[in-house]
N, C-alpha and C positions, 0 to 999 in steps of 0.2 A: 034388636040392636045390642045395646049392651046395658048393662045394670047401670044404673043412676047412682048410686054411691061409690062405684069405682070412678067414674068422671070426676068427681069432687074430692077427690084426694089429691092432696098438696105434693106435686110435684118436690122429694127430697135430694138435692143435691148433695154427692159426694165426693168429698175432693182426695185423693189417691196421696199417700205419702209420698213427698221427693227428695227421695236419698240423695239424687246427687245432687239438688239443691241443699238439703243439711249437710252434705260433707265439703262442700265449698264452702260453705258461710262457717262450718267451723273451723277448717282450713284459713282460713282467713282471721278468727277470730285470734287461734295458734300462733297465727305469723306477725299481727302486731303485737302481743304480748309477747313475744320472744325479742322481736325487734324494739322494744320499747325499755327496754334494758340499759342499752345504751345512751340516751339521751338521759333517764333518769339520772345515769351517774353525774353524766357529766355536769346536770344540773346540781346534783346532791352535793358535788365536790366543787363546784364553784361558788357554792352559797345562795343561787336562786332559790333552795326550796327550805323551807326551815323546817323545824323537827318536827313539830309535830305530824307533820303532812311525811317526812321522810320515814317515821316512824310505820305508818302505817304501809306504805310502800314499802318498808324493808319486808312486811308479814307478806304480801302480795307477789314481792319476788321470793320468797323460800325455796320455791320449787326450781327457780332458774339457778340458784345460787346450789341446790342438789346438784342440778343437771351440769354445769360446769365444775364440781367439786371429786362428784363418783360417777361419772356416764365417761365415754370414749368423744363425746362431743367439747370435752375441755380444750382441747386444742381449737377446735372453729370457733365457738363463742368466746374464746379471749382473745383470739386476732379478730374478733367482730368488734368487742370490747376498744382492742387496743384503736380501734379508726376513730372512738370515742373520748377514750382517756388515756391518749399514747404516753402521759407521766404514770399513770400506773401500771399498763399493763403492754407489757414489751412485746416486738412484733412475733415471738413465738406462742404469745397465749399467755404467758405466765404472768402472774401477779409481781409486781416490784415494790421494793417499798421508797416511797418518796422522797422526797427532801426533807420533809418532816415528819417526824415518827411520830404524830399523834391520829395521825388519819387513822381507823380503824379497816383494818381487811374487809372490803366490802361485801364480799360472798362466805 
């Protein structure tokens, strides 16, 4: 029949890498961090978030604040922006500056 020590090896399962389950869940992970931009401000600039917590959120958007500053995607993320904080940011994209000049340019 067959050898006795082969029967008694532990059956190893292995499970296949799934790319296009990782590229959806980072797909995903992209598009609320991109999306989450806006709500941030709106909260930063209405005074719900206080600094300290905004501070570390400013280091977390760095990247977003590149990407609307030197990328060609400046113009969609400020009228993303603007559905957000239409006192700062007018419906072409562009930064405005407010009523009061003490706000700091957010990006």
């Amino acid at each position: 029949m067959g050898n006795p020590s082969e029967a008694m090896k532990p059956v190893v399962a292995r499970h296949a890498f799934n790319s296009s389950r990782f590229m959806v869940c980072a797909s995903l992970i992209l598009s609320i961090y991109v999306l989450s931009m806006g709500p941030f401000l709106r909260f930063a600039f209405d005074g719900r978030i206080g600094y300290p917590l905004v501070d570390i959120l400013d280091l977390s958007f760095r990247p977003w604040g590149w990407a609307y500053n030197e990328t060609p995607l400046h113009k969609p993320l400020g009228m993303y922006l603007h559905l957000w904080v239409p006192d700062y940011f007018d419906r072409k994209g562009e930064w405005v500056t407010p009523f009061n000049n003490n706000v700091p340019d957010p990006l």
